[in-house]
C-alpha positions as CSV (number, residue, x, y, z in Angstrom):
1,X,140.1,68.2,126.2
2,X,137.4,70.0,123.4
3,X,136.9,73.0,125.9
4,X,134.8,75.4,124.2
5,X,135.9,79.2,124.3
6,X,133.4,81.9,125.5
7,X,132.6,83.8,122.3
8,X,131.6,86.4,124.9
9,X,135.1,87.4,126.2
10,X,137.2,86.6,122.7
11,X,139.3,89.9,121.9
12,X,138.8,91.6,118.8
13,X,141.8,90.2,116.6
14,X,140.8,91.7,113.6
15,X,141.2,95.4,115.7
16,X,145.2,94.9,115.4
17,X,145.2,94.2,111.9
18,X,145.6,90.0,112.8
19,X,142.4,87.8,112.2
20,X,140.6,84.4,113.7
21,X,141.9,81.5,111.7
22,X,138.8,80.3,110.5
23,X,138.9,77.1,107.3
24,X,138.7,79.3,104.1
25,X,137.3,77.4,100.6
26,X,140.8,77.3,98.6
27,X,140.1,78.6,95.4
28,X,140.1,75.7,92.9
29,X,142.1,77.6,90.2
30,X,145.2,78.5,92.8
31,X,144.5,76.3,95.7
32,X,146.6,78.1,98.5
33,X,145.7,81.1,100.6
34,X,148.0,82.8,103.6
35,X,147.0,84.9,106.4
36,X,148.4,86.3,109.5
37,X,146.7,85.2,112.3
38,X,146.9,85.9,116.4
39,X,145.4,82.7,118.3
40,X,143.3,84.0,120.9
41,X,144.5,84.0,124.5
42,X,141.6,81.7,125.5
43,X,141.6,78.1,124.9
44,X,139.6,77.5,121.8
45,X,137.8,74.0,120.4
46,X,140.3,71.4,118.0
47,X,140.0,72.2,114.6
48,X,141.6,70.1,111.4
49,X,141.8,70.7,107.6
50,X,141.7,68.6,104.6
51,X,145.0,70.7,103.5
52,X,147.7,71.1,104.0
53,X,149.4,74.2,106.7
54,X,152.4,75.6,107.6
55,X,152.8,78.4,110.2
56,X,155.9,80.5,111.3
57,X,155.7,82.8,114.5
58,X,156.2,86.6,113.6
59,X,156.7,87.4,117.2
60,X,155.2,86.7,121.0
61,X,154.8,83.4,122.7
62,X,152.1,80.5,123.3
63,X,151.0,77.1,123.4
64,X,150.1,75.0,120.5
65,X,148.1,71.0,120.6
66,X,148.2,69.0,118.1
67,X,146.1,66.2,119.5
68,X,147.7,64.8,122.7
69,X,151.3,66.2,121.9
70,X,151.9,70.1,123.2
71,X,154.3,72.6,122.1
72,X,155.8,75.8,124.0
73,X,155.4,78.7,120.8
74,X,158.5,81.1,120.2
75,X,159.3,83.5,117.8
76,X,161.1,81.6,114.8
77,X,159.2,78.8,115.2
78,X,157.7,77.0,112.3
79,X,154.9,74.6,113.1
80,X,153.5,71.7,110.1
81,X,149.8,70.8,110.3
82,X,149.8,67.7,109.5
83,X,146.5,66.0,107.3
84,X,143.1,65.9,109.3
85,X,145.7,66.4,112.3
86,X,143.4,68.0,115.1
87,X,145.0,71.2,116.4
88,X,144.9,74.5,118.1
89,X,147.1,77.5,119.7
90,X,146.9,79.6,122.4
91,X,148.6,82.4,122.8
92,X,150.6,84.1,125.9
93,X,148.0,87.0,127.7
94,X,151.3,89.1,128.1
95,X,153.1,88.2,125.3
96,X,150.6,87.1,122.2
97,X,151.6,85.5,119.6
98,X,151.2,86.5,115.8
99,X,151.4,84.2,113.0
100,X,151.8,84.3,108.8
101,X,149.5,81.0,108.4
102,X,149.9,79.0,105.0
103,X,147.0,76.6,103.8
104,X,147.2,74.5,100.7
105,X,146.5,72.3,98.3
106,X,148.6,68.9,97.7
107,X,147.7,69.7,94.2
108,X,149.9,72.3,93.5
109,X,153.1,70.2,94.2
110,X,152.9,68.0,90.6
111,X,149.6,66.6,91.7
112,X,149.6,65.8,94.9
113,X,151.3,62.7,94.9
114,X,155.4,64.0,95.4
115,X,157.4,62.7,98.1
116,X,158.3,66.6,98.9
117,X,154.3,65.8,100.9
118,X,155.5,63.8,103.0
119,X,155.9,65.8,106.7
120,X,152.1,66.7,105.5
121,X,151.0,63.2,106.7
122,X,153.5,61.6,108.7
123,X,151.8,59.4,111.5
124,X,155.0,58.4,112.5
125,X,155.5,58.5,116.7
126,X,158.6,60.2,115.3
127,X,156.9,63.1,113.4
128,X,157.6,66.4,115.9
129,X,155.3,69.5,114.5
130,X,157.6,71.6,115.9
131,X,160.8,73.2,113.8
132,X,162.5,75.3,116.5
133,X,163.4,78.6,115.4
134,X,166.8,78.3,115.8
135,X,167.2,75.8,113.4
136,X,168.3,76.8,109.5
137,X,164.9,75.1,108.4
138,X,162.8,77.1,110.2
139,X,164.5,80.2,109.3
140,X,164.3,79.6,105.2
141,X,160.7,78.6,105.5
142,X,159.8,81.9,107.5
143,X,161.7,84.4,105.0
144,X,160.0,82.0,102.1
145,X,156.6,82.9,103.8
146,X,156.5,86.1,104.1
147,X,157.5,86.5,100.6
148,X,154.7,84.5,99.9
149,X,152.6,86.6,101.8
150,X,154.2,89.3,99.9
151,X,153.2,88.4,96.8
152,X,149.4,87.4,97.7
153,X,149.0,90.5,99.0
154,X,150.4,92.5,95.8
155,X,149.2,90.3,93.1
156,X,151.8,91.8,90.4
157,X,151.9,89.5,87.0
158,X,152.7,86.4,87.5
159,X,152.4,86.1,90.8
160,X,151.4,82.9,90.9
161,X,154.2,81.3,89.0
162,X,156.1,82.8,91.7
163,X,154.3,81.5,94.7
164,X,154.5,78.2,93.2
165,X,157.7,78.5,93.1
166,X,158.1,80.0,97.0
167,X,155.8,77.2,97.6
168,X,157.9,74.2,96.0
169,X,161.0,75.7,98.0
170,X,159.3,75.2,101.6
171,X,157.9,71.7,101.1
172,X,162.1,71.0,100.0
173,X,163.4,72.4,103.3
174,X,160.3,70.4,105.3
175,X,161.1,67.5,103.5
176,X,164.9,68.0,104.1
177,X,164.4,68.8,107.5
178,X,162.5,65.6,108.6
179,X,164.2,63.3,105.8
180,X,167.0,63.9,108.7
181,X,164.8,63.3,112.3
182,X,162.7,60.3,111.0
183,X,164.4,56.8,110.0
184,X,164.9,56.2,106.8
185,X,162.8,52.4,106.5
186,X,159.9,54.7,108.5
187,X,160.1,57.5,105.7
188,X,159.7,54.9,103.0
189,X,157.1,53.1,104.4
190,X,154.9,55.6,105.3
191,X,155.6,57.8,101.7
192,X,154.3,54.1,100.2
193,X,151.8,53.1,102.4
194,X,150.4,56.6,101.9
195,X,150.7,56.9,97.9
196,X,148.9,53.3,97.4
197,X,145.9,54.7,99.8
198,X,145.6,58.2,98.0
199,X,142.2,56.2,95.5
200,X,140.5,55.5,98.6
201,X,141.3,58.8,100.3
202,X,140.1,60.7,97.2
203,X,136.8,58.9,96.9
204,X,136.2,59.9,100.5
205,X,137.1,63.6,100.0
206,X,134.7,63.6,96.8
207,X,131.7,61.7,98.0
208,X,131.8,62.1,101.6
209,X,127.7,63.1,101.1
210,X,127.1,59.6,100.1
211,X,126.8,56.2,101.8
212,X,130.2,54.8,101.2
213,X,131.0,51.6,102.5
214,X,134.6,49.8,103.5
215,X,133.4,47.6,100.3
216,X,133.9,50.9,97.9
217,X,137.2,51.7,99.5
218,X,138.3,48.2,98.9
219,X,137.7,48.3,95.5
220,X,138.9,51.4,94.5
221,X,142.4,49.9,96.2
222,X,141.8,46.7,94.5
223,X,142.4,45.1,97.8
224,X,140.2,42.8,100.5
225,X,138.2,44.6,102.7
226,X,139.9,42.8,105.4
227,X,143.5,44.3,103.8
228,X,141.8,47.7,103.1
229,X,141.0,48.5,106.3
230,X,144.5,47.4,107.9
231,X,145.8,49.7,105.3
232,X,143.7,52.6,105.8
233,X,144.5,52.2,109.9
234,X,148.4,51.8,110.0
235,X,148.1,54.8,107.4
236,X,146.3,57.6,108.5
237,X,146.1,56.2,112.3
238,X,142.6,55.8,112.8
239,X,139.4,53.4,111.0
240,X,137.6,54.2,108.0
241,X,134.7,54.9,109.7
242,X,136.6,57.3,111.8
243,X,137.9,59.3,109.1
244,X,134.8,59.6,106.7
245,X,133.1,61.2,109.9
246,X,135.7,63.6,110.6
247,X,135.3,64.8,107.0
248,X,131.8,65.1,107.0
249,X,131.9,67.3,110.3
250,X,134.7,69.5,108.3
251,X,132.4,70.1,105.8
252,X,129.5,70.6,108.2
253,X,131.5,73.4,109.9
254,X,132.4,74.9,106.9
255,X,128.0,75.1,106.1
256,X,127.1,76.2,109.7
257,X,128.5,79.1,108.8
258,X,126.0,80.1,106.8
259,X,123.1,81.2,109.2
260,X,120.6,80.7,106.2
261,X,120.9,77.0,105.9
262,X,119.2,75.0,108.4
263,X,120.9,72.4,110.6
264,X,118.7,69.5,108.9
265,X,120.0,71.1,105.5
266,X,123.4,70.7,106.4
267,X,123.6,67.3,108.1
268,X,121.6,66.1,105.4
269,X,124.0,67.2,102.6
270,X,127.3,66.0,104.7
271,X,126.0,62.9,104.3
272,X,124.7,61.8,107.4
273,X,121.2,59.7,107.9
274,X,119.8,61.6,111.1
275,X,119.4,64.0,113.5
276,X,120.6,62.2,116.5
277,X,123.8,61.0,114.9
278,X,125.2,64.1,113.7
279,X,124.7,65.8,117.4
280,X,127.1,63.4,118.7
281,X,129.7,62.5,116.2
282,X,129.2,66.3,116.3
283,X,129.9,67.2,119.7
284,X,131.8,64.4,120.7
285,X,135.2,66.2,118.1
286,X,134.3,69.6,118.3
287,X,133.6,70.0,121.7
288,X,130.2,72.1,121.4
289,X,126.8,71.0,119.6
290,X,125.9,72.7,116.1
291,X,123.8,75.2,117.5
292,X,126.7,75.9,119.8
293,X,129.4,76.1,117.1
294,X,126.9,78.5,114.5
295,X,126.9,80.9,117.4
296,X,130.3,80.8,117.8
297,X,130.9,81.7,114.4
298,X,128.6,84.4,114.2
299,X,130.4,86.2,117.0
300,X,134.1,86.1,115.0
């Protein structure tokens, strides 16, 4: 299911004006960066985000995963990454497809804890990525992108007043759209359930390069460990455990990148104890080793 691409045969995206998605560092002053982007016609590793992203298709066709479910890509089509949601696209060898790509932070939408978040991390078996682009949601949120690509691109004063604003009118047609598709008594229980975990999930995200235990989590929740953990399951569909390690391996793949820190470095300051351990929590969600991946990078 991880198959690795052959950096090798990958086509030169950046040729045609398009680049490889790769995870950018938001800037912490204006946390939100768009691109255009044109998956590669080979199938490439899963990849996740700590952000939030919405994509809408410029033009071409493909195939897009998002974990075990698969979607056919048309033009029109709006797709909603979902949080830590593994993913990745492929696109049609006679037809490829071209992207504007939105990343994000929930901070930007009054803090991070509005309901307008919601499609952002839905685990209901309800939740469909896909927004076909026949549908009047899809085609408000792609005219709302590319005006926000517009205006990242020219930067005139005040720009990003306005992008907020282009940005607070998607998440209201996402959250309109699925506020129609997903039970009511599922919408509400999930906003909730996801709301009362958001201490827990933050002292993750800020200490991920420390030894945190189900204990801490517990007690930033105020809860039983036994209740914390049920919590943290039913809301973000996977253990504790499960979750600090995929954020530790984000943050791992954002340092490989750097071909002057060492492997050891980068384990070490991701918070894992050993070699051995990182290899395989490593390999066994990205599909390749670390050596593997750095090389991999270095060929984009």
């Amino acid at each position: 299911m991880n198959e690795a691409a052959d950096p090798s045969v990958r086509p030169n995206a950046a040729a045609s004006g398009f680049i490889v998605k790769r995870d950018y560092n938001l800037n912490k002053n204006f946390p939100i960066h768009i691109s255009r982007w044109m998956p590669s016609i080979y199938m490439e590793p899963f990849h996740w985000h700590t952000s939030f992203e919405v994509g809408y298709c410029i033009e071409g066709k493909g195939l897009f995963h998002f974990e075990d479910k698969r979607y056919e890509i048309n033009t029109g089509d709006v797709f909603v990454v979902s949080h830590m949601e593994q993913h990745r696209a492929q696109s049609d060898p006679l037809k490829p497809c071209q992207f504007h790509f939105l990343k994000f932070d929930g901070s930007l939408i009054d803090g991070g804890e509005n309901e307008l978040l919601a499609p952002f991390f839905m685990k209901s078996p309800y939740f469909v990525n896909k927004i076909d682009g026949h549908l009047p949601a899809a085609v408000q949120i792609g005219a709302l992108l590319r005006d926000i690509w517009n205006e990242m691109q020219e930067q005139e004063r005040a720009y990003t007043s306005m992008v907020r604003g282009l940005l607070l009118q998607v998440c209201t047609h996402l959250f309109r759209h699925y506020a129609k598709e997903i039970p009511m008594e599922e919408w509400t229980r999930s906003l909730q359930a996801y709301k009362k975990l958001q201490p827990a999930l933050g002292l993750i995200h800020q200490q991920y390069d420390e030894p945190i235990q189900l204990k801490d989590l517990a007690a930033s929740l105020s809860l039983s460990t036994s209740r914390a953990y049920h919590l943290f399951k039913e809301t973000m569909g996977e253990g504790f455990k499960e979750y600090l390690t995929k954020v530790r391996i984000h943050e791992s793949k954002k340092k490989l990148s750097d071909p002057n820190v060492s492997i050891t470095e980068v384990y070490l300051s991701c918070g894992f104890q050993g070699h051995a351990s990182f290899y395989r929590s490593f390999k066994q969600i990205v599909g390749m080793t670390p050596k593997e991946f750095r090389k991999y990078m270095l060929t984009l």
